[in-house]
N, C-alpha and C positions, 0 to 999 in steps of 0.2 A: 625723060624720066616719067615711069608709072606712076600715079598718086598713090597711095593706099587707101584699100577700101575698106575704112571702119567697120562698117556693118558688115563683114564678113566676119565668122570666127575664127578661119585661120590667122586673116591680115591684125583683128583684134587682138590677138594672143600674140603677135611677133610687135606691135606697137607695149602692148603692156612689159612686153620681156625687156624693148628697149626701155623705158621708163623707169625699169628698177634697176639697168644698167647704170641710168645718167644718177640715179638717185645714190646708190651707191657709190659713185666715182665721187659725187659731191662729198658722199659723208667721210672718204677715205683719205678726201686731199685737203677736209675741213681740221682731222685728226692731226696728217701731215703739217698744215701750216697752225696749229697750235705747238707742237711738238717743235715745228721748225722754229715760231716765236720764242719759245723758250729757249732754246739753243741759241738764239741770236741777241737774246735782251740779256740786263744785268741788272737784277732788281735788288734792292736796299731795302732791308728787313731790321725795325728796331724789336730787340727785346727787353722784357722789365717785368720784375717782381720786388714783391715787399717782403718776402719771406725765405730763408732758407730753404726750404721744401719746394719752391716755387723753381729754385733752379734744376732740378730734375723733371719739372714740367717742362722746362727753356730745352734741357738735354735733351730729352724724348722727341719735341718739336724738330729743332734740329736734324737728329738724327734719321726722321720720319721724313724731310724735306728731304734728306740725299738719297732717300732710297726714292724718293718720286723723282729725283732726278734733277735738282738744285745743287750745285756743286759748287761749295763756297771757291772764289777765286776765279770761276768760271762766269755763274749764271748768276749769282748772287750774293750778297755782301751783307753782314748781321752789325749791326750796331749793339753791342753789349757791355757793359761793367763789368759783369764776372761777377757780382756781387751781388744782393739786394739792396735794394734802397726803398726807402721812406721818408713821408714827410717832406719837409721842403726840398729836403734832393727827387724823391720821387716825380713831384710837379716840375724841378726843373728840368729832369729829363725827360719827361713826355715833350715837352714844351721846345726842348732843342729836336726832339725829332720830328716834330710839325716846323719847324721853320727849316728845317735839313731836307720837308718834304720827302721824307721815308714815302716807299710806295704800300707799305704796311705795318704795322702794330702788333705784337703778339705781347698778352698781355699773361700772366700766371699768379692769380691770389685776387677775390673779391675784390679789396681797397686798391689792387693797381687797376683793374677793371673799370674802376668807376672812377680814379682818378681821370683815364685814358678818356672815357664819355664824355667829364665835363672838360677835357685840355683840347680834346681834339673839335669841339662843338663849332660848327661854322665852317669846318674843311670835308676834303672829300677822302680825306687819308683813313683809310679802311682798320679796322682792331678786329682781329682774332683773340677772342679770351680762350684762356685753358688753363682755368677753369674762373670762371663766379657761377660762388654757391645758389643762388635764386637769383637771378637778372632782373624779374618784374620786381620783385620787394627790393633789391637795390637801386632798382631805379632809371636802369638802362634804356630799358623798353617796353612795351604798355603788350605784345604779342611775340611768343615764341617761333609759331609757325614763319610769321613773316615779319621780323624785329622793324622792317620799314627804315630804321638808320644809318649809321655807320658802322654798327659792332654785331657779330655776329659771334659762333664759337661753340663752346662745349663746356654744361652745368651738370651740378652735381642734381642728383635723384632724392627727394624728400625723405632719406632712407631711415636717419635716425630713431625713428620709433619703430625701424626693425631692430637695431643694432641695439637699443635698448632690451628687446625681447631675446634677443640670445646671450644676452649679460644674464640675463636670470634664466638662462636655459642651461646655461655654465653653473651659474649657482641660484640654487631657487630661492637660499637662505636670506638674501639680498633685500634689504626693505627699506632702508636712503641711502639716497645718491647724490654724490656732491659735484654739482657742476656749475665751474668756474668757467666764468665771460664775460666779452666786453657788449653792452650794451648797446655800446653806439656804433658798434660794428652793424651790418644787415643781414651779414652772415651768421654767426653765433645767434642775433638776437630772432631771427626765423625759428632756426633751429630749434633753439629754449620752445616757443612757441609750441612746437610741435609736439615739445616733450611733457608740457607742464598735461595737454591732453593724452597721451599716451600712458603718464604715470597711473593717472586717476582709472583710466583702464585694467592696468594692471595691478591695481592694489598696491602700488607704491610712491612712497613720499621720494622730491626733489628737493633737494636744498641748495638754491642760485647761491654763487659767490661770486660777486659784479665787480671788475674793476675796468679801469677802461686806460690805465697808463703802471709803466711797470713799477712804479711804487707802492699800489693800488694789490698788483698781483702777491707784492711783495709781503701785504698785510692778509694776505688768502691765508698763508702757510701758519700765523701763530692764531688766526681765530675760525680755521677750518674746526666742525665737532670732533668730540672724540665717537660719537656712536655710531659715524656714517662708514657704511659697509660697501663701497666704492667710489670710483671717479669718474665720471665721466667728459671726457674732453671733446669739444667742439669744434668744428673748421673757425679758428679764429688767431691771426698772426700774433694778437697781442699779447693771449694767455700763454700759447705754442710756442712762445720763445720760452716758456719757465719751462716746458715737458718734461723734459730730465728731471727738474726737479718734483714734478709729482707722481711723477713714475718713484722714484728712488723713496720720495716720502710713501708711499701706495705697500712699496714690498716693504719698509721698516713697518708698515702697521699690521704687514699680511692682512690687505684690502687691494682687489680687482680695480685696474684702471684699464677703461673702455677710452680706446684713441679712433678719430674719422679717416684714419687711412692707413697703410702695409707699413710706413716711416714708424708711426709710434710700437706696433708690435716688433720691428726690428730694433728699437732703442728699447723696449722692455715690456711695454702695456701688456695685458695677458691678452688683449682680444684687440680687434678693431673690424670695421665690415666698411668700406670704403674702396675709393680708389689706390692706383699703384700710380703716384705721378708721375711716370715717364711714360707710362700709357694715355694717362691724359690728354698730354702734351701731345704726345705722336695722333693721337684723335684729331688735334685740331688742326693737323698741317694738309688734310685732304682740302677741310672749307681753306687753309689760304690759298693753296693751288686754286680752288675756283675760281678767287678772286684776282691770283698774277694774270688767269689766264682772261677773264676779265668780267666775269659774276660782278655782281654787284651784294654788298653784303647784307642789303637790309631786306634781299628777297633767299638768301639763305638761311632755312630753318635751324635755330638752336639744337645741339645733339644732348644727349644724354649720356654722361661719361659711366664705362662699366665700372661696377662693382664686384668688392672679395673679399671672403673671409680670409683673417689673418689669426692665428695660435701662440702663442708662446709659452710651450712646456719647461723653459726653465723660470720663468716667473711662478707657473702654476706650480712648482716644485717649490720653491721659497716662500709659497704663501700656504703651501700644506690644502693645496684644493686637487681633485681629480676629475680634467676634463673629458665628458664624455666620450664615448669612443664615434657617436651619430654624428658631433660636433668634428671631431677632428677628418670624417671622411667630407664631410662640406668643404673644407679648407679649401683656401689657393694656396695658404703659404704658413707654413709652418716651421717655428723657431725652437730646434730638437733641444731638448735639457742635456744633453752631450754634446753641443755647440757651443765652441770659444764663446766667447760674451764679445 
């Protein structure tokens, strides 16, 4: 056999040709045996939230893993309630799915997010969140880019002091705003933060209404003012289990309630500019794919979940307001006043 002679240009060009032969057959059969792994393994998948809303983050996830190609009964098996949970059931179920040694976590709501951080501390059992509202202020991890832990996932976008400014871009008449939270949440209480500076921008007053447990919430509704000229609702489970009820009190006062995502303008709020949680959800099932396939999560960078305007022309019809026509071509989603309720 002839050697080849490097220093020639022809023998150089037919060695480089082979070289991106081999390099390609590598990357094609690297593709192959991850494709092939998946097809051959059967991964255990827990999910958990604390909130109603949270389960259409779960849906969306789900649904997002079978189009990549998870096929319950097949490739992988969900560990769920069906339900939310909190509080001491919350903790005990993290805590059964770290001793069941789940091969991931997908976590939906701030407070199961951070439960999942401090339950899973000391194992190597990976957490997908989808979503917690700021990760560094609650405490997850000190860097987005590269979380260095066990949790990785998809946050919301510090967007509130936009969604403020198109409350008043809806109505300009608007000069307090009444926003009730829980405090000791990290979610809502970021938020407020954001907004106490945003106000003073805008030439308008906030008025917090803090409660931090639902009897708390309970006392919001008979010492809310009579002057305050909207509502503003936070990512917060606590207060968010009343929304109904200040959506309903909002239209009996014909006053504007501003909700953090598409859920509260479908149950009524006249506006919202947040996420669609089942889009969330399905966000975050690309980063767990990384991880089944075998990423590590604390070198996958945190995403940033999209945002969307939401309308609701039958509320604005019961509160006697006419929303702009610039307003309504922004929209993602919009709630026609000739739409069943």
């Amino acid at each position: 056999m002839v050697p080849l002679d490097i220093n020639s240009s022809g023998n150089r060009n037919v060695t480089i040709f082979l070289l991106v032969l081999i390099l390609l057959n590598i990357f094609a059969c690297s593709g192959q045996d991850n494709d092939a792994a998946k097809a051959n393994s059967r991964y255990v998948v827990g999910l958990v939230t604390n909130n109603p809303n949270g389960m259409k983050n779960v849906e969306g996830f789900r649904e997002a893993m079978t189009r990549i190609g998870y096929a319950e009964g097949r490739n992988i098996e969900y560990r769920y309630s069906g339900e939310p949970t909190q509080g001491q059931a919350l903790d005990d179920t993290l805590r059964r799915l770290v001793e069941e040694r789940v091969d991931l976590i997908f976590t939906a709501g701030s407070p199961t997010g951070v439960a999942a951080h401090r339950i899973t501390q000391g194992t190597d059992i990976p957490v997908v969140f989808g979503v917690i509202a700021d990760p560094i202020r609650a405490g997850v991890m000190t860097d987005l880019d590269r979380p260095g832990g066990n949790l990785t996932g998809v946050m919301l976008s510090p967007s509130h002091s936009r969604r403020l400014e198109l409350l008043l871009e809806i109505n300009p008449k608007i000069r307090r705003v009444y926003i009730p939270f829980n405090p000791e949440d990290s979610a809502p209480a970021s938020a407020f933060g954001y907004l106490e500076t945003a106000a003073v921008q805008l030439g308008i007053e906030i008025v917090a209404g803090r409660a931090v447990d639902q009897d708390e919430v309970s006392a919001l509704f008979g010492s809310m003012p009579d002057d305050i000229d909207a509502i503003f609702l936070l990512p917060d489970s606590t207060v968010n289990r009343r929304q109904q009820d200040f959506i309903d009190l909002a239209i009996a006062r014909k006053i504007a309630v501003s909700g953090p995502s598409i859920v509260q303008v479908e149950k009524g709020a006249l506006i919202s500019y947040g996420i669609v949680h089942k889009e969330a959800g399905a966000q975050a099932a690309s980063t767990a794919d990384q991880i089944l396939r075998g990423a590590h999560p604390g070198d996958l960078p945190v995403q940033t979940a999209e945002f969307y305007l939401g309308i609701n022309l039958r509320t604005a019809q019961a509160i006697d307001l006419d929303v702009p026509y610039d307003i309504l071509q922004r929209a993602h989603t919009i709630v026609r006043a000739d739409t069943q309720p």
